[in-house]
Structure formats: structure tokens, C-alpha cells
N, C-alpha and C positions, 0 to 999 in steps of 0.2 A: 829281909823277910825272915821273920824266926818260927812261922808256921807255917806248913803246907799241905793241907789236909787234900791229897788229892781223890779219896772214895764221895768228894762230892762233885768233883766234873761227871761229864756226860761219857757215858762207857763209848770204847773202844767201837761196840757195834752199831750203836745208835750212832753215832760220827759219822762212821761210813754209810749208814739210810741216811740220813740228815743230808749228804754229801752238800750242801748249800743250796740246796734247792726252795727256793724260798715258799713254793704250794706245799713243801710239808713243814713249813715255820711251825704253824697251830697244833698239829699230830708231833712234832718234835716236844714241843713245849710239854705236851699231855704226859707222852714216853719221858722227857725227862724225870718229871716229878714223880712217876711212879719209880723209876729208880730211886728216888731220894727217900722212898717213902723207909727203905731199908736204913739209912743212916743215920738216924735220930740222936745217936750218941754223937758223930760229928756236925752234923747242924746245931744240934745246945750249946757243942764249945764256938763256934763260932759267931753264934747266937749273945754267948756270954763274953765272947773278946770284943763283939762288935759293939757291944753298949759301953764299953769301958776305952775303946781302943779305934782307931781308923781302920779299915778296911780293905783292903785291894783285891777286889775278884779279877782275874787274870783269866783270858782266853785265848786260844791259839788260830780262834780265825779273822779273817779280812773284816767281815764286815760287821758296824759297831751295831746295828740295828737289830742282827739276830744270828746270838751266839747266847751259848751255855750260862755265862755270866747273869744274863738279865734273868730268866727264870729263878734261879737262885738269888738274887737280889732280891726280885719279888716275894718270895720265901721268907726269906726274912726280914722284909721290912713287916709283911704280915704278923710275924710269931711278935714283932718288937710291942704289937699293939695288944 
């Protein structure tokens, strides 16, 4: 790993709502992206490593289905078009 832009995971406080409770997947998803909406400086570089470079979004929960990662993927697969 030689980047780690961690101001685009899901903050500290939405984690603990989110607690995996799968009825607030949809409302997670929403809150997350409003956070993101601040970081536009790191989603272009990752944006710009991601077209030149492989990728690895990395999350620290169990389940593959709905976690941090996928919102942000979708993000960017969006901005690639």
C-alpha cells in the first residue's frame, strides 16, 4: 500500500449509528456521501490513481454486502464516466 487516504472512510460517528444494523444500510449510504461531499480534493486523487492504477478500498467490517467501501466505489465508478 503506498496510499492511504483515510478522510474518505465513513467518520468515527456514523460507524457507531451505522452499528450494522442493516434497516439503516439506505440512511447510512445517504450520511455517508454527505460526508464525502467535503473531500473532493481526496476523491480526484484517488479518482486519478484509480484510472491509471488498481485499487483496493479496504473496510474494517464483517459483512461484504454493506460496508463503507461500496458507497465509495460507487462514487467513483460514477465520477470515471
Amino acid at each position: 500500500m503506498d496510499l492511504w487516504l483515510k478522510e474518505l472512510g465513513p467518520s468515527t460517528e456514523l460507524c457507531k449509528w451505522f452499528s450494522q444494523e442493516l434497516a439503516k444500510w439506505k440512511e447510512f449510504q445517504v450520511r455517508y456521501r454527505k460526508e464525502l461531499r467535503d473531500e473532493t480534493r481526496a476523491l480526484t486523487l484517488l479518482k486519478q490513481k484509480s484510472k491509471k492504477h488498481t485499487v483496493a478500498l479496504m473496510y474494517g467490517a464483517r459483512d461484504e454486502k454493506h460496508n463503507g467501501a461500496l458507497p465509495l466505489k460507487r462514487i467513483l465508478e460514477d465520477r470515471k464516466q
